[in-house]
C-alpha positions as CSV (number, residue, x, y, z in Angstrom):
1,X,24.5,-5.6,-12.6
2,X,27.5,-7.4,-10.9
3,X,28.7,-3.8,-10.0
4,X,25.3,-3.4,-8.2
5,X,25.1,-6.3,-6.4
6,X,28.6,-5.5,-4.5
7,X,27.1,-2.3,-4.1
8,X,24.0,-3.5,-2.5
9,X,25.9,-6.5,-0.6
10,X,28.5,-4.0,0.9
11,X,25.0,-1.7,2.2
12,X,23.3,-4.2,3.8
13,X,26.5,-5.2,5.9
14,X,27.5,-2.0,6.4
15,X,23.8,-1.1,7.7
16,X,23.9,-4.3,10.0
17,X,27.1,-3.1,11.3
18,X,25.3,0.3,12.4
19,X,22.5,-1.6,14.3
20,X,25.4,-3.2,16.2
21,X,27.2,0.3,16.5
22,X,24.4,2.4,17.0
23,X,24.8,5.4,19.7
24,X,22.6,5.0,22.6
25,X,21.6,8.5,22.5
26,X,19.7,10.5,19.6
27,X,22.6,11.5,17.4
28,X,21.6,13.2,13.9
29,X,25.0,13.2,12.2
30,X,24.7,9.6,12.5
31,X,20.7,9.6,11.2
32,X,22.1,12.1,8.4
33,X,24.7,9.5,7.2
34,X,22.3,6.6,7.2
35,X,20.3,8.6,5.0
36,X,22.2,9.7,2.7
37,X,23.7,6.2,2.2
38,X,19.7,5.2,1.6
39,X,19.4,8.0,-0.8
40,X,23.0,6.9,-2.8
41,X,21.9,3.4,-2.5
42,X,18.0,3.5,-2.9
43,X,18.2,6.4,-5.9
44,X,20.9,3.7,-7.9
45,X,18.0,1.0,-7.4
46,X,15.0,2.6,-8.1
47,X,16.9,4.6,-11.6
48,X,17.3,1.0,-12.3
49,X,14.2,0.0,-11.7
50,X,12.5,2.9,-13.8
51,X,14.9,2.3,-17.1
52,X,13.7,-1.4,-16.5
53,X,10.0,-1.0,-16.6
54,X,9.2,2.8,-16.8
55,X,7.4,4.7,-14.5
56,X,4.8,2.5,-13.3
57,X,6.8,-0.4,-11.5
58,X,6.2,-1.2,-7.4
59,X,9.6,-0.2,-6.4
60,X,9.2,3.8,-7.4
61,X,6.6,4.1,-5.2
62,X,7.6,1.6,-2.6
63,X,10.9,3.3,-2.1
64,X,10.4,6.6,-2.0
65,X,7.4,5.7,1.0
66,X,9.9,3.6,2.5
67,X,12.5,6.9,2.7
68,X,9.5,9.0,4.4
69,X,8.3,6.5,7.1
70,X,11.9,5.6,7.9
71,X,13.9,8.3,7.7
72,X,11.8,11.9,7.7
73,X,10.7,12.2,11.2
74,X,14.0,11.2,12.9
75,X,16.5,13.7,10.4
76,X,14.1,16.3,9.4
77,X,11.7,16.8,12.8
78,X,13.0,15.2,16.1
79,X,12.7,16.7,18.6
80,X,10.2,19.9,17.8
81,X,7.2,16.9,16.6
82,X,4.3,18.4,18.6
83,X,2.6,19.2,15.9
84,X,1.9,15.5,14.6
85,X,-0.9,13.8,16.0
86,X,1.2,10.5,17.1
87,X,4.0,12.4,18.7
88,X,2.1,14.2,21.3
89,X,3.6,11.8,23.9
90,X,7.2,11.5,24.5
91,X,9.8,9.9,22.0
92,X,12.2,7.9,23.6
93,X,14.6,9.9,21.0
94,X,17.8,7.3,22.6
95,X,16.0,4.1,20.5
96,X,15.7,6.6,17.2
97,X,19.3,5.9,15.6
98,X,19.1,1.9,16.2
99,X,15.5,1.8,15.0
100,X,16.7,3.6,11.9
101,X,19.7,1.4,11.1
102,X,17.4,-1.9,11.5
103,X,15.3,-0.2,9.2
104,X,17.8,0.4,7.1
105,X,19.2,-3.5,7.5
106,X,15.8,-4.0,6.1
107,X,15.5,-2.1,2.9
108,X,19.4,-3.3,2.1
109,X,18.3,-6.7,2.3
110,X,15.6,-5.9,0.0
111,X,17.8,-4.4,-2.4
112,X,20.2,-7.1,-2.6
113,X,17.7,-10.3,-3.0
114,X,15.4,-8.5,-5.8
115,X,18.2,-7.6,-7.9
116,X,19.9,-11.4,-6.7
117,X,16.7,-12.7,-8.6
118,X,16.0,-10.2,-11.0
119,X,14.9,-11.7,-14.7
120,X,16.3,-10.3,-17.7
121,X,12.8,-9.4,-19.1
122,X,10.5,-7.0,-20.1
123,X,8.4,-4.9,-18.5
124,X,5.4,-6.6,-16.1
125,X,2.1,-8.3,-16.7
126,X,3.0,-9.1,-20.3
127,X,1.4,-12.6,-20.5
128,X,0.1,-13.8,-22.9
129,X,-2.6,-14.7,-22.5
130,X,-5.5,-16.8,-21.5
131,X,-8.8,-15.2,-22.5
132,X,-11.4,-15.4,-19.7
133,X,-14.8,-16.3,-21.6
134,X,-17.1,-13.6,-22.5
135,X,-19.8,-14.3,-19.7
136,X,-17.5,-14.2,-17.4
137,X,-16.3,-10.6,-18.0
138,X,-19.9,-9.6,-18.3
139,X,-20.7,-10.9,-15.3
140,X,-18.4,-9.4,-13.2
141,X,-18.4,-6.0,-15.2
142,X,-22.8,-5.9,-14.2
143,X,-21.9,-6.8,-10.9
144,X,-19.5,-3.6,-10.5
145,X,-21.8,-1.6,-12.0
146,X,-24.5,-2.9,-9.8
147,X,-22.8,-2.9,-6.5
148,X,-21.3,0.4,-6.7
149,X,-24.4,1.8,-8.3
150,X,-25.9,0.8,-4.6
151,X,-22.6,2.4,-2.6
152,X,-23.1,5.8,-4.3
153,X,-26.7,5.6,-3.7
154,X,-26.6,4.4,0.2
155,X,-24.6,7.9,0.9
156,X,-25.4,10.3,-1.6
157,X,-28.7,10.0,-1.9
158,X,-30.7,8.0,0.6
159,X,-28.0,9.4,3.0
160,X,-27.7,6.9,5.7
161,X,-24.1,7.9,6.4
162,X,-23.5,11.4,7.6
163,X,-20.3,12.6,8.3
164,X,-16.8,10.2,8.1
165,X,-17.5,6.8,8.3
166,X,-15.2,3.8,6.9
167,X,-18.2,1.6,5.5
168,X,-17.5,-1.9,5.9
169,X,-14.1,-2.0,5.3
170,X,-13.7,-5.5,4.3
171,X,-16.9,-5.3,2.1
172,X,-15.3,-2.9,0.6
173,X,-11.7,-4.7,-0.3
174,X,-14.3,-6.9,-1.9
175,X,-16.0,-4.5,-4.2
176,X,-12.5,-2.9,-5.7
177,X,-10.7,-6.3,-6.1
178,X,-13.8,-7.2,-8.3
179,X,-13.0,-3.6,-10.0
180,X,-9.9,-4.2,-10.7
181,X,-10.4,-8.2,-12.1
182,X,-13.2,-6.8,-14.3
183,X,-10.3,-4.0,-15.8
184,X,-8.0,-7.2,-15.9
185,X,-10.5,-9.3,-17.9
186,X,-11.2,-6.5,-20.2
187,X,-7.7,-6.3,-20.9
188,X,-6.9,-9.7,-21.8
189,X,-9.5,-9.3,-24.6
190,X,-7.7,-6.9,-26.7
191,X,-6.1,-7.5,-30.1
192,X,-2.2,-7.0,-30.4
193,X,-2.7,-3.7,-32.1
194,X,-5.3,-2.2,-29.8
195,X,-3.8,0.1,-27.4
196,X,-4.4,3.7,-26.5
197,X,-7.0,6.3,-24.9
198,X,-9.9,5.7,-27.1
199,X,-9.3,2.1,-26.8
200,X,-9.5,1.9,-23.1
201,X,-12.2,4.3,-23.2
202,X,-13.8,2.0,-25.6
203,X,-13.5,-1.3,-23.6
204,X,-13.8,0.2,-20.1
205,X,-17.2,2.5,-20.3
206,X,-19.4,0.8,-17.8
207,X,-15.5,0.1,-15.7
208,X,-14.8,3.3,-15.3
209,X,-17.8,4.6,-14.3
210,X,-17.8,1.6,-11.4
211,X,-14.5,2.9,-11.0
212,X,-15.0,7.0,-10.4
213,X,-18.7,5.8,-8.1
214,X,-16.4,3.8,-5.6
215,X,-13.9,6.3,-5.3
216,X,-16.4,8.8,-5.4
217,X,-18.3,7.7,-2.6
218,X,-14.9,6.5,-0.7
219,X,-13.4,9.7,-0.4
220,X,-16.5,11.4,0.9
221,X,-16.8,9.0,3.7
222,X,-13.0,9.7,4.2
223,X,-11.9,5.9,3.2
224,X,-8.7,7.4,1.1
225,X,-7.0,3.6,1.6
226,X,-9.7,2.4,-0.5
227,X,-9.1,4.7,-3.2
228,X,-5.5,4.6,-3.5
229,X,-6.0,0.6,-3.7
230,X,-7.9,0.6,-6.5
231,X,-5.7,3.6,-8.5
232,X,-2.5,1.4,-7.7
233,X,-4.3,-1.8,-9.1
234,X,-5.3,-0.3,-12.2
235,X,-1.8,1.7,-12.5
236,X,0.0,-1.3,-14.1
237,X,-3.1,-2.9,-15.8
238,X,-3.7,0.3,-18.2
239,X,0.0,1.2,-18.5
240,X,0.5,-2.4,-19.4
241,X,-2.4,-2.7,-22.0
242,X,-3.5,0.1,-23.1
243,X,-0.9,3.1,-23.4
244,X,3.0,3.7,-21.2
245,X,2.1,6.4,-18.5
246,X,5.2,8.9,-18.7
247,X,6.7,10.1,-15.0
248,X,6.1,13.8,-17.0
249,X,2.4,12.5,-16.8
250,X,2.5,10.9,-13.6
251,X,4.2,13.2,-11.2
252,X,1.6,16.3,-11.5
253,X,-1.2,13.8,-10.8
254,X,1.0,12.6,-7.4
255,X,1.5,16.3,-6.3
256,X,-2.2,17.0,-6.6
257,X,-2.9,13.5,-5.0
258,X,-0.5,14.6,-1.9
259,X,-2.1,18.4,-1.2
260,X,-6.1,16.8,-2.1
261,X,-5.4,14.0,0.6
262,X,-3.4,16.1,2.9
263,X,-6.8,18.8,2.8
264,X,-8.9,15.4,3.2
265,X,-7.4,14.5,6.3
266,X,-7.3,18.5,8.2
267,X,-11.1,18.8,7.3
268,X,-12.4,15.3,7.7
269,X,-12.2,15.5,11.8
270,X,-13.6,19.3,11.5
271,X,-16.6,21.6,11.3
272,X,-15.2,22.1,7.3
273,X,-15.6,18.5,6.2
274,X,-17.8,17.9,2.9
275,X,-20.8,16.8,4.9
276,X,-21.1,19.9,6.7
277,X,-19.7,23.1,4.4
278,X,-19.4,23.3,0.0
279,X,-16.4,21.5,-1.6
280,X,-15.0,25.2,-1.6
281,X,-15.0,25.9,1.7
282,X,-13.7,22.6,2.9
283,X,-10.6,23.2,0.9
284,X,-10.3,27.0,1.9
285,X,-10.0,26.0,5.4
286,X,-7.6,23.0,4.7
287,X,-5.1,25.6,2.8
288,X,-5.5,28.5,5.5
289,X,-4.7,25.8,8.0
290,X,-1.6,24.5,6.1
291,X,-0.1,28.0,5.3
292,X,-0.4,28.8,9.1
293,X,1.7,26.2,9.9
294,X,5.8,26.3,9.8
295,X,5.9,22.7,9.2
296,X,3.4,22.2,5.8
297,X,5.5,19.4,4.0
298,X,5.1,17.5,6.9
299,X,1.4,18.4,7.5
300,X,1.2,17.4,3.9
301,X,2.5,13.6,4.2
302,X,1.5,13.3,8.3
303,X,0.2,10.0,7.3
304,X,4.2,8.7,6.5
305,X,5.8,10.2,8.8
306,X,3.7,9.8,12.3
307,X,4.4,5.7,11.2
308,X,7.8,6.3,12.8
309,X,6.5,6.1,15.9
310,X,5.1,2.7,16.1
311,X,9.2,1.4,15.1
312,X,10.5,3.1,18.4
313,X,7.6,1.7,20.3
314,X,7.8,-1.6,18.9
315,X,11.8,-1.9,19.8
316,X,10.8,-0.4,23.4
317,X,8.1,-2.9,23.7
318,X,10.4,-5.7,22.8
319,X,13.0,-4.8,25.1
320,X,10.5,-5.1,27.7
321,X,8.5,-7.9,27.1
322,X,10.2,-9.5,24.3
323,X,9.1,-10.4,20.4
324,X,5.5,-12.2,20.3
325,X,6.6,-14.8,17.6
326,X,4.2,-14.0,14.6
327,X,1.2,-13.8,16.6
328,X,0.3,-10.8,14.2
329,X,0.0,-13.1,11.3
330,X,-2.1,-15.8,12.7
331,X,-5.2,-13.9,10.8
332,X,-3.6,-14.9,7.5
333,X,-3.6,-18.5,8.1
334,X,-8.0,-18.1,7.4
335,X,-7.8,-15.4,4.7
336,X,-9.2,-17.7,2.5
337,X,-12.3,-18.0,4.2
338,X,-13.7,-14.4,3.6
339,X,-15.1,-12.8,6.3
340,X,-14.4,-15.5,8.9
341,X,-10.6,-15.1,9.5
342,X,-11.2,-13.0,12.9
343,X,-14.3,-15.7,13.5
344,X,-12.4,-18.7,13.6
345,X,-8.9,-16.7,15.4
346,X,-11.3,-16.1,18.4
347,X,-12.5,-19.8,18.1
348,X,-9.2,-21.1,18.1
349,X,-7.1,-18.8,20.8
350,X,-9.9,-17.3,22.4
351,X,-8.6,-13.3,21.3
352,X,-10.5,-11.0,19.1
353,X,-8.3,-10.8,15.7
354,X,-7.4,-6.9,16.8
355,X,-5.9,-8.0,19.9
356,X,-3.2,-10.1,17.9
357,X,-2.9,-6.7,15.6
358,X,0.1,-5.4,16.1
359,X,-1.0,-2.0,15.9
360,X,-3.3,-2.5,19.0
361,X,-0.4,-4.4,21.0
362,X,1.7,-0.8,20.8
363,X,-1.2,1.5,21.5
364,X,-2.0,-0.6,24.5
365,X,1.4,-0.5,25.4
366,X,2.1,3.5,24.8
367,X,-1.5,4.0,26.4
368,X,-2.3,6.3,23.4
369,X,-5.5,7.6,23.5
370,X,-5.8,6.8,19.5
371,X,-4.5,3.9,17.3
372,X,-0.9,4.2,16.6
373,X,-1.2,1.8,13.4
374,X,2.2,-0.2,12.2
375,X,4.4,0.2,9.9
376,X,6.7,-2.8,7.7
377,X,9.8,-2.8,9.5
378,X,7.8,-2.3,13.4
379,X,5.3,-5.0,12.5
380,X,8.2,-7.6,11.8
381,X,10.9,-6.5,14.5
382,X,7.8,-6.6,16.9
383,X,7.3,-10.3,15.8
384,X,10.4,-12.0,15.0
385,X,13.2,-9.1,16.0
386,X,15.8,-8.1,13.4
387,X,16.4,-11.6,12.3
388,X,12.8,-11.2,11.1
389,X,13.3,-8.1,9.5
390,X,16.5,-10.0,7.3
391,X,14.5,-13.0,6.5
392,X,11.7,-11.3,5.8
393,X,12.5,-8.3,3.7
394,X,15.2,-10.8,1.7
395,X,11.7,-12.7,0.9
396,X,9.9,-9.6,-0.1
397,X,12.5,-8.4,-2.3
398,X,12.8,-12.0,-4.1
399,X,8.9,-12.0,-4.5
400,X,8.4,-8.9,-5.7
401,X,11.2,-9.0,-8.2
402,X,9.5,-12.5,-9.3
403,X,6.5,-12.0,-9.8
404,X,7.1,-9.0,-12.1
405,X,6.6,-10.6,-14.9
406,X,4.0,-12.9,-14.2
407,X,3.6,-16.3,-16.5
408,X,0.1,-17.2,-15.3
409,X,-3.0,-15.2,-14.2
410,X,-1.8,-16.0,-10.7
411,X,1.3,-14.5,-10.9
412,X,-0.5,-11.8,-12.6
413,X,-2.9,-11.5,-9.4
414,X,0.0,-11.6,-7.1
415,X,1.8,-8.5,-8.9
416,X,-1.5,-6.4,-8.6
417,X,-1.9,-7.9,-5.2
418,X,1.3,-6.3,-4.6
419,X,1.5,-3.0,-6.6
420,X,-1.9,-1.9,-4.6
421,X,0.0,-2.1,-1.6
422,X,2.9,-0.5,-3.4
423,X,3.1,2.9,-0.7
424,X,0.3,0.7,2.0
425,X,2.6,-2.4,3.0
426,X,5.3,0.5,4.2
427,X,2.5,1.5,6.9
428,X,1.2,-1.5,7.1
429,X,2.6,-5.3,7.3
430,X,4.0,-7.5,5.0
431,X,1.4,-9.5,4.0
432,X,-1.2,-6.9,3.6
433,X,-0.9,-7.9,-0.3
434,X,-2.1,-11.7,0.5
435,X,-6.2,-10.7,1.2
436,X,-6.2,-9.2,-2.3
437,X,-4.4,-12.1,-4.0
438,X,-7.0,-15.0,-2.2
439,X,-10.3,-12.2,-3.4
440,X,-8.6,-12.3,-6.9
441,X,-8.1,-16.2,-6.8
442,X,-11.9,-16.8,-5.8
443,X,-13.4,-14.2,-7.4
444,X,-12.0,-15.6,-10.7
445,X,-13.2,-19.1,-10.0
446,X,-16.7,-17.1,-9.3
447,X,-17.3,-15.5,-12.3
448,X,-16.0,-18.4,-14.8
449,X,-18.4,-20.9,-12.2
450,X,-20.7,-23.4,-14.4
451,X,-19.5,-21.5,-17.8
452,X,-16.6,-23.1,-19.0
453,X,-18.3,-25.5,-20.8
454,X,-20.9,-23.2,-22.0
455,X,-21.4,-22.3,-25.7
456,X,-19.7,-19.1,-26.6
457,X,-22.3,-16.0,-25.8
458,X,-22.9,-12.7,-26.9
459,X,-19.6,-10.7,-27.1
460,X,-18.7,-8.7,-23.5
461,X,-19.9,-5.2,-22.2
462,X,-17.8,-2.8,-22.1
């Protein structure tokens, strides 16, 4: 580990040193270098990482998103990128190599703090263990079962939504964190020798089927976000509990994940989505589409790679007009009020909560016609510049690392919090995790409400 950490320390200066160094024109030899120092450095920590805790641990998917949002576009495609959506308005391909070296300043940082911090432990979410009372897991487990009985209904068959439509999308956060606490409950009620399938099949009946109506219903509206949520939440929950998911497993499941969201997102927008032609033909035209295209990897993972444009727009737009000094994150401060965050941001500064989004400050700036989004690194350089980026993903790395192995429900929460933003927070911002944390906080207090003192009732559903 010493090794390592000289390893890591010498990558993160000699990244800083190519942010100060960086050519001011688009120069791939240097791009290829960067990455193959990333791949060296981020393979060495993410091998780690998987002898550590096995295949289901945040940083083996974190990484290897980190490597496509960062990196792909600007060695592999620049300059032929017509073809992705975001890139059909020029690139100012002279920022590329010094936005790739302050990402790359980022992830080193990263490295080096979570293995500075790094506990000699085992693998995550072994507490042990404070049993949630019985009425509690029921509770929660009917009111899955309930809700996402009325989801599945409300499209499939009174059909008030017809054609691609994100329903409610913080509703929805809702309704999979109380998912994924009704899997965690479950969980903390098994013996020390219980563990396998029939086990979880066992103690998750009425769970699963919440589980397969939500994603169900969410990936015929087009909400694919929603879904991958709830699959990373659960991820380290049944791998934990219930039986060791082998990368063997594991990596047929991602390939098939990749090609059936990739054919998701060329039909959703088209004549062949699922609301207008047979699950067959929808997925006939998504292939025919991807085999007459030269460029079907990239098709494939468009919604990595086009993320590299909001980190040149976001250095542009700084050298412009400057940073905006966390005005992004101002949201956060109210998360704990659900629902009334963007309520009491308008109260207080007069802005709707997307205008302090840092993903509408860049369209607006770009004057795209569509949203360009964010992405980790963008997001903080856009706030705080590349100091930001060092404080911020030094932090990152020293939480994560943390808070995998939990000592209390909470830190519990806060790993789950994170692992479902395990491939979003790349794409997204840093604390995209910290909604999901304050819904598993409350939602907890919920469900145990006016029962703690209760007399002990009938054993839990399943």
């Amino acid at each position: 580990m010493q090794i390592q950490l000289y390893i890591y320390l010498l990558f993160a200066i000699g990244s800083l040193f190519a942010v100060f160094f960086a050519p001011p024109t688009f120069d791939r030899p240097f791009l290829v270098v960067n990455m193959i120092a990333f791949l060296l450095v981020g393979g060495m920590f993410v091998y780690h990482k998987f002898r550590k805790h096995g295949t289901i641990c945040f940083d083996m998917f974190f990484v290897p998103s980190f490597f496509l949002v960062n990196y792909a576009h600007a060695v592999f495609i620049y300059p032929d990128d017509g073809f992705l959506p975001a890139f059909r308005f020029a690139t100012r391909g002279y920022l590329i190599p010094y936005a790739v070296a302050v990402a790359q300043t980022g992830i080193a940082c990263y490295f080096l703090f979570s293995s500075l911090f790094e506990k000699d432990v085992q693998p995550a979410l072994q507490l042990r263990h404070e049993e949630p009372p019985a009425a509690a897991v029921n509770r929660v487990t009917y009111i899955n079962v309930i809700t996402t009985s009325i989801l599945f209904s409300y499209v499939f068959v009174f059909r008030v939504v017809q054609g691609y439509y994100h329903i409610w999308p913080r509703l929805m956060t809702v309704v999979l964190t109380l998912i994924a606490l009704s899997w965690y409950y479950q969980a903390q009620l098994l013996e020390k020798e219980e563990h396998g399938w029939l086990v979880m099949l066992k103690h998750n009946k009425l769970n699963i089927l919440a589980a397969l109506m939500f994603s169900v219903t969410m990936l015929s509206v087009g909400s694919r976000g929603q879904v991958l949520f709830l699959m990373f939440m659960l991820l380290p929950i049944v791998n934990t509990y219930y039986f060791h998911i082998r990368l063997k497993v594991l990596a047929p499941f991602i390939v098939v994940g990749v090609i059936a969201m990739g054919l998701l997102m060329l039909t959703r927008g088209t004549e062949y989505n699922i609301f207008q032609v047979s699950f067959g033909e929808a997925v006939k035209y998504g292939i025919d589409i991807l085999l007459e295209s030269p460029n079907i990897l990239w098709m494939l993972l468009t919604d990595f790679v086009v993320n590299a444009k909001t980190l040149y727009e976001s250095i542009d737009y700084t050298q412009v007009n400057g940073i905006i000094w966390g005005r992004s994150y101002i949201v956060y401060l109210f998360v704990f009020i659900p629902f009334g965050g963007s309520v009491l941001v308008k109260l207080l500064t007069g802005l709707d909560g997307q205008d302090l989004f840092s993903g509408y400050i860049l369209t607006e700036y770009a004057e795209a016609d569509y949203g360009l989004g964010t992405n980790l690194i963008a997001d903080l350089y856009l706030n705080f510049s590349l100091p930001g980026v060092i404080i911020m993903m030094s932090l990152l790395g020293y939480m994560v690392t943390h808070f995998e192995k939990p000592i209390s429900k909470y830190g519990a929460f806060l790993y789950l919090s994170f692992f479902a933003n395990c491939i979003y927070m790349v794409r997204g911002d840093i604390f995209c995790w910290l909604t999901f944390f304050v819904y598993f906080v409350i939602f907890d207090w919920l469900m145990r409400l006016r029962i703690q003192n209760a007399s002990e009732p009938a054993p839990p559903v399943s």
